[in-house]
C-alpha positions in Angstrom: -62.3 -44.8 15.3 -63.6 -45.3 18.6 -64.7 -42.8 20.5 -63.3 -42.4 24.1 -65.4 -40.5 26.9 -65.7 -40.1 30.2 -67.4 -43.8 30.5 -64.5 -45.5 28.6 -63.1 -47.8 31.1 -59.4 -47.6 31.8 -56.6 -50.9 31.0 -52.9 -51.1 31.7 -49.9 -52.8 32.0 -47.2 -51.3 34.5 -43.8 -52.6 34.5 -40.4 -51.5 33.5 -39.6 -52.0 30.6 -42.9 -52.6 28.5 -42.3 -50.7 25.4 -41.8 -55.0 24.3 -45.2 -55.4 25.6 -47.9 -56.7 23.2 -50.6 -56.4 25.5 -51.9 -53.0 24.2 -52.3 -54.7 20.7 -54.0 -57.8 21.6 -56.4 -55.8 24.3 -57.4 -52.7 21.8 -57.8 -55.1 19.0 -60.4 -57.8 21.2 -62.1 -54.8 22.9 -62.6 -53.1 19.6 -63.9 -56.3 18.0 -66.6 -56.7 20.7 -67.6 -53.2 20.5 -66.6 -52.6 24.1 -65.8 -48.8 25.5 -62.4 -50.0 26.7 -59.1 -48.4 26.1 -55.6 -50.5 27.0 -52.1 -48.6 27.6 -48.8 -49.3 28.2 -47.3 -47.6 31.3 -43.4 -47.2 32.1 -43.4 -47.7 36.1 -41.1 -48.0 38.7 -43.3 -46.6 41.6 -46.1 -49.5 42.4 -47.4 -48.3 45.6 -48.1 -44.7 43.3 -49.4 -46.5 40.1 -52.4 -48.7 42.3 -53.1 -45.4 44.3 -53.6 -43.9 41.0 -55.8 -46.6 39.8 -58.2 -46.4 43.1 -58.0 -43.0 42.8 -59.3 -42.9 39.2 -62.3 -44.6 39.3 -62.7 -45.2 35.3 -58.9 -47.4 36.0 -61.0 -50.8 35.3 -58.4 -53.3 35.0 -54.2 -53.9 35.3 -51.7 -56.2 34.0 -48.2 -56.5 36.0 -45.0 -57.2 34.3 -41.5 -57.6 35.3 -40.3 -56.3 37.7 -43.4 -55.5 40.0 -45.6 -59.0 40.6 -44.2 -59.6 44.5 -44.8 -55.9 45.6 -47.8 -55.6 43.6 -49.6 -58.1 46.4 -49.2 -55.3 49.1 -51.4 -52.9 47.8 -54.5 -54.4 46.8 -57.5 -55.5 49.0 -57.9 -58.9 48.3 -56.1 -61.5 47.2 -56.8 -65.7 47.0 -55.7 -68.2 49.1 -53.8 -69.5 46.2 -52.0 -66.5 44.8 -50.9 -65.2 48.7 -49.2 -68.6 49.0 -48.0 -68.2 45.3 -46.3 -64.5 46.5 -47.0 -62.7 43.5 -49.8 -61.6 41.2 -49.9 -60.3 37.6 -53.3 -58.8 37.4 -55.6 -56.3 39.3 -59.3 -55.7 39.1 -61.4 -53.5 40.2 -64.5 -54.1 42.1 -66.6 -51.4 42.9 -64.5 -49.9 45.4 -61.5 -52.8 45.9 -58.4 -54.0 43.5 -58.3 -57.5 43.5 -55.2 -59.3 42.8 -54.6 -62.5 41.1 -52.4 -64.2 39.1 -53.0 -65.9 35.5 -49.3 -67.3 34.5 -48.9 -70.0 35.9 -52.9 -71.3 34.4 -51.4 -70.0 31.4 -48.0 -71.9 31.1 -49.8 -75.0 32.0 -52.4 -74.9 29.5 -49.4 -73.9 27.1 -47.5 -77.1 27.8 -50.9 -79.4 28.0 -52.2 -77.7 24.9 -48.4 -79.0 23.1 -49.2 -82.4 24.7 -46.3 -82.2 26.9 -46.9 -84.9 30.2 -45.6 -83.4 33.3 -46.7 -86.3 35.9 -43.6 -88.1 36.6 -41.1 -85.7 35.3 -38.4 -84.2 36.7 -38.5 -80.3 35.7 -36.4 -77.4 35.8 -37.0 -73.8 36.4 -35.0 -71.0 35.4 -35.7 -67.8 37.8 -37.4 -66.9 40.9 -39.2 -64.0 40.1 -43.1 -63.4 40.3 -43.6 -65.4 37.3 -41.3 -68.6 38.0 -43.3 -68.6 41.8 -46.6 -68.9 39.9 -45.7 -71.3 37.5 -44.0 -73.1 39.9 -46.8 -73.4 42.7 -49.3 -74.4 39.4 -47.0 -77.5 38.8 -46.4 -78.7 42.2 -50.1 -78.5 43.1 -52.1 -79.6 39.9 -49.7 -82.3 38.4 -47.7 -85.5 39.7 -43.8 -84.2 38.4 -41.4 -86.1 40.0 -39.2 -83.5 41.1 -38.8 -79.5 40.6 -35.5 -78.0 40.7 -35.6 -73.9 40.6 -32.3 -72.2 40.0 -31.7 -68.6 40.5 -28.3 -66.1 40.4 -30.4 -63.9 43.3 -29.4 -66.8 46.8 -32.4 -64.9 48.9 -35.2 -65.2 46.3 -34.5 -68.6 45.6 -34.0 -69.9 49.0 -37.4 -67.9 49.8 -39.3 -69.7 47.0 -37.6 -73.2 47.6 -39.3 -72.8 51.6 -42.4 -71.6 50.8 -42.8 -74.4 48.1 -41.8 -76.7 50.6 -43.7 -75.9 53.0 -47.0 -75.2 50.8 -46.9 -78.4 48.8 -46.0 -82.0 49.1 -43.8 -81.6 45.7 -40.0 -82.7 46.1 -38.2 -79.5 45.6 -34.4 -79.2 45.1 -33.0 -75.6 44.1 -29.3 -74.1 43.3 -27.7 -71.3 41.7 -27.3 -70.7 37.9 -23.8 -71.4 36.9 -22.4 -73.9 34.4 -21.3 -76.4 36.9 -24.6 -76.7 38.6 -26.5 -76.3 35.4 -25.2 -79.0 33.4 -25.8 -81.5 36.7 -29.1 -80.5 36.5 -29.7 -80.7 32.9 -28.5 -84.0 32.7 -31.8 -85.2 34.8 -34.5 -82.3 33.6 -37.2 -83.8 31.2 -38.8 -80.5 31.3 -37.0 -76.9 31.1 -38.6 -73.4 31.6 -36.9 -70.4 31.1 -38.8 -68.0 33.5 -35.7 -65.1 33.7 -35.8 -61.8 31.3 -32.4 -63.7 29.3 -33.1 -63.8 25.8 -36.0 -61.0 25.5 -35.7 -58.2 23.1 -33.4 -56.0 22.7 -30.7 -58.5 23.9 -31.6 -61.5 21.8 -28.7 -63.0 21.3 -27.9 -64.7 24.5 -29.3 -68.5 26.4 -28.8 -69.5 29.8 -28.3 -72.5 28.3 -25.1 -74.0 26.5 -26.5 -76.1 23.7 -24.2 -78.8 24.6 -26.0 -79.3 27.7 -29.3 -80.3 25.9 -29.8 -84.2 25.6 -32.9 -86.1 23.7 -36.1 -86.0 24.3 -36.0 -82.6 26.2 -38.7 -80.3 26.3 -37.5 -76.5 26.6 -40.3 -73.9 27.1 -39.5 -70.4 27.1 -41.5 -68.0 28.7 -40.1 -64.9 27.1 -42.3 -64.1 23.6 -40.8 -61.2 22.4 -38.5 -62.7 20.1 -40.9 -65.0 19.0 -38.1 -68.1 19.2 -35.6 -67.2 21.5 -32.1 -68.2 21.4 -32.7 -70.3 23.7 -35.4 -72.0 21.8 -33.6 -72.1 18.7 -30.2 -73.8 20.2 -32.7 -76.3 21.2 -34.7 -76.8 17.8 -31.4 -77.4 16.5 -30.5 -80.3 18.5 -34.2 -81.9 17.7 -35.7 -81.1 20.8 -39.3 -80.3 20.8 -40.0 -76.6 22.0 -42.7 -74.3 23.6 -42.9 -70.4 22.2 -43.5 -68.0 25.7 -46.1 -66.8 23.1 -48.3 -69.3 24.3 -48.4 -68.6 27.5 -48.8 -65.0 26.9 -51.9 -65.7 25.1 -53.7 -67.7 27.7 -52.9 -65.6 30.9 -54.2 -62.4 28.9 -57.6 -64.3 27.9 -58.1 -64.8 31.2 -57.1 -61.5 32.5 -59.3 -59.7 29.2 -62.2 -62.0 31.1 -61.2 -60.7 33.9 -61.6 -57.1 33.2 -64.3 -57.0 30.9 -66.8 -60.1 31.8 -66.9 -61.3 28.2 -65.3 -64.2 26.4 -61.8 -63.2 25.2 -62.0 -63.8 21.2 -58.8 -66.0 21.8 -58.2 -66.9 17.6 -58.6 -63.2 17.2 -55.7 -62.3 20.2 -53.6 -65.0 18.5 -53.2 -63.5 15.2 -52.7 -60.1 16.4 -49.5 -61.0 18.2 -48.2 -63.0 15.5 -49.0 -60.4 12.9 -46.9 -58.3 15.6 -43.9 -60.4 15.9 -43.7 -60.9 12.3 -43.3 -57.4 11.7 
């Protein structure tokens, strides 16, 4: 066993829920490997302002991963924060720096790499997002400023979020940007252009597994659907669409990527990436 002292450096991921969360396993498991005096937890938290006062206060608290529901508020309470991620509205990692949390966000680098990495072409497509929340704004922003898509619709059951995501991407990027609420109606309209899909809402993640956005009849050829949610490893949502022949991407994916870069991020060493990989799938086998 490793031994923890008072020079073990801190990790976490805050959110609410995270008991899902396979971050612990795939941190521990690299930071053992490495031989690093890290330790990674899993933290219930519904007070943000309280959990990133905690980690100034305690000055072994090295690094942070932020999970649903807390990447927008998690902005206001660091020092510094990129260009990129302040127009992005929403982080999903802290670091500390000496004295200062830096934010900065990793999902939307890691869902692009996920969908390059399945050899999925994005310039000239018209894609859809699902959600509006912290991790549909990064993903979103990452498209609509690093590839040539044709168009980006974002649909979203909360009016205020979406409308204040549609604006900012507007005004932020030279992307065409179209946006509505989730219902059936609008949904299948939209699906009837969308080359891409991705699923950035909670739907579909463990415990309640047995539900899609998505009615399968709305799926036509040559689709892609990625799912952003990993825990169920295929998703209902995924699986309705493997089952009309449409090629997939596994949120796993993603998940993978944006943690590399936030292990990097925390401990200044290479994440073992083949090693991170087969500890979540040994995971969500299980």
């Amino acid at each position: 066993m490793r031994t923890i002292d008072c020079d073990t450096q801190l990790c976490a991921v805050i959110g609410n829920p995270v008991g899902h969360s396979l971050s612990p396993a795939i941190h521990n498991a690299a930071f053992e490997h490495l031989n690093l005096n890290f330790v990674y937890l899993a933290c219930p938290v519904n007070d943000v302002k309280g959990a990133l006062a905690g980690m100034r206060a305690l000055k072994n608290f090295k690094g942070m991963s932020i999970t649903i529901p807390h990447k927008i508020e998690a902005m206001k309470y660091v020092d510094e924060v990129s260009d990129t991620d302040r127009r992005i509205g929403a982080i999903n990692t802290v670091i500390r720096q000496e004295d200062k949390l830096i934010g900065l966000g990793t999902d939307g680098t890691g869902a692009l790499k996920a969908l390059t990495d399945n050899g999925i072409e994005t310039d000239g497509k018209n894609i859809l997002i699902l959600g509006a929340g912290g991790a549909a704004r990064a993903i979103a922003f990452t498209l609509a400023e690093h590839t040539r898509l044709k168009e980006l619709t974002i649909l979203n059951i909360n009016a205020a979020r979406l409308k204040k995501l549609a604006s900012d991407l507007k005004t932020g990027t030279n992307a065409v940007i179209k946006s509505g609420p989730i219902d059936n109606r609008v949904l299948k309209k939209e699906m009837e252009k969308a080359d891409i899909i991705i699923n950035c809402t909670p739907t579909g993640m463990y415990p309640k597994t047995d539900v899609s956005l998505i009615p399968p009849e709305f799926f036509r050829p040559e689709q892609v659907v990625f799912d952003i949610v990993y825990t169920p490893f295929e998703t209902r949502l995924l699986a309705d669409a493997k089952s009309r022949g449409l090629k997939v991407v596994y949120g796993v994916e993603m998940f993978i990527n944006q943690a590399a870069l936030q292990f990097e991020g925390f401990t200044g060493k290479k994440a073992p990436i083949e090693l991170m990989r087969r500890v979540v799938m040994e995971h969500l086998k299980q």
